[in-house]
N, C-alpha and C positions, 0 to 999 in steps of 0.2 A: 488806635482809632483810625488809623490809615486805611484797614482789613475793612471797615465798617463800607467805607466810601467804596470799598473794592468790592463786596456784597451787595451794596446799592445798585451800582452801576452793572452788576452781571443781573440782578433783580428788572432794573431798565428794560437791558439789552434783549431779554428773554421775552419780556412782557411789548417789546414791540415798539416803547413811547413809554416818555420821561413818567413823571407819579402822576396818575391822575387822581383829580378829587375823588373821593368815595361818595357814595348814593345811600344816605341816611333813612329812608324807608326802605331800603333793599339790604342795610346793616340792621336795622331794629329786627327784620327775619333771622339774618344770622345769627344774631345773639344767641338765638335759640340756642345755639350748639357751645354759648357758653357759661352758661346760667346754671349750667350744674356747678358751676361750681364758682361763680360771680353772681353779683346780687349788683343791682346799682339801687344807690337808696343817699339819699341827701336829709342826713339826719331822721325824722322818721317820718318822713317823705319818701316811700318806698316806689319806685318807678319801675326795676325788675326785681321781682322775689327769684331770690338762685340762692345757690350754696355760699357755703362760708368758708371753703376748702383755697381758694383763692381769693386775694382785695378786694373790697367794693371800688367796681370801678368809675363810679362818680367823680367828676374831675380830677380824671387821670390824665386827657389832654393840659400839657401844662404843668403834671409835678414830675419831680423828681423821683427818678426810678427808685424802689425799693424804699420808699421814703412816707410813707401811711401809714404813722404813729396808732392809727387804731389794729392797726393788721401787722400782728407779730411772725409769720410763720414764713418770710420771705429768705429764698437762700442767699446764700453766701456770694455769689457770684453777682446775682440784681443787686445785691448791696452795694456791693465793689462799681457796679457799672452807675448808679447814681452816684458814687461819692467820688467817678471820675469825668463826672458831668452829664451823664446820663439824664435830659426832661424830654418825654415822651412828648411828640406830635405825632400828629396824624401820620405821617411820612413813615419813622421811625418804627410806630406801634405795630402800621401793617406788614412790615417787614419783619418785623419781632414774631408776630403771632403765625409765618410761615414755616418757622421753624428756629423757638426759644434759641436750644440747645447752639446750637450754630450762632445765630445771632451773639450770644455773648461772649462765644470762644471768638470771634472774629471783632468783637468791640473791646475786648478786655485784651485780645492778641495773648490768648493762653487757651491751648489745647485740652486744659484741663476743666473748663470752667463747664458749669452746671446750669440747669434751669431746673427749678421743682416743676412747670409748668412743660409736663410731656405732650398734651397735646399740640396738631399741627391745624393749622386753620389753614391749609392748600390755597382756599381761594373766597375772596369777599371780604378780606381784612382790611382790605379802602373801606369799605362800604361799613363793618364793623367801626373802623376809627372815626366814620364822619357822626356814623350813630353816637360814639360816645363823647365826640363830643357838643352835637348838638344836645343831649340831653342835659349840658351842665351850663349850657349859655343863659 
């Protein structure tokens, strides 16, 4: 988990200035680019219609990674990173969604580890995480 802190801080370093909050109407556009394959829906409270290819991410600010008993199809690796403490914040989440793959070889500190979740979200993933989690407040 050391590697993780060391990913943060090169994530920092690059971006100029420590985490900043994300822009929750500037995230609810992003989403757009995640909906194909997330849906956020609060029981049948549908707030975005998306895919079913990845978790509803309806209060995901707050759980444990890999841990959405309704959602079976999570790899091996997000499992491993919530059952070695892995609870997504805002922090975490936009960091995660710049690039899965990386993020859990560098949280799990194994070379080998996976993300089912190929997509890269380059930039707006503040803005994505504040969106998600305003929508579950």
């Amino acid at each position: 988990m050391i590697r993780i802190a060391t990913l943060t801080a090169a994530i920092t370093m690059a971006s100029g200035s420590a985490f900043a909050a994300g822009d929750a109407a500037e995230g609810e556009k992003a989403f757009n680019r995640c909906k194909s394959c997330h849906m956020i829906a609060n029981g049948d409270d549908v707030i975005v219609k998306g895919g079913k290819t990845g978790p509803n991410l309806y209060g995901v600010i707050g759980r444990t990674a890999g841990a959405d008993a309704d959602f079976t199809k999570y790899g091996d690796s997000l499992i491993a990173a919530g059952e070695a403490g892995l609870v997504w914040d805002e922090e975490q989440l936009a960091i995660y969604v710049v690039d899965p793959k990386k993020y859990l070889q560098d949280y799990l500190d194994d070379s080998k580890a996976r993300s089912k979740m190929s997509f890269k979200l380059k930039n707006g993933g503040e803005d994505v995480a504040a969106y998600l989690a305003s929508v579950a407040e």
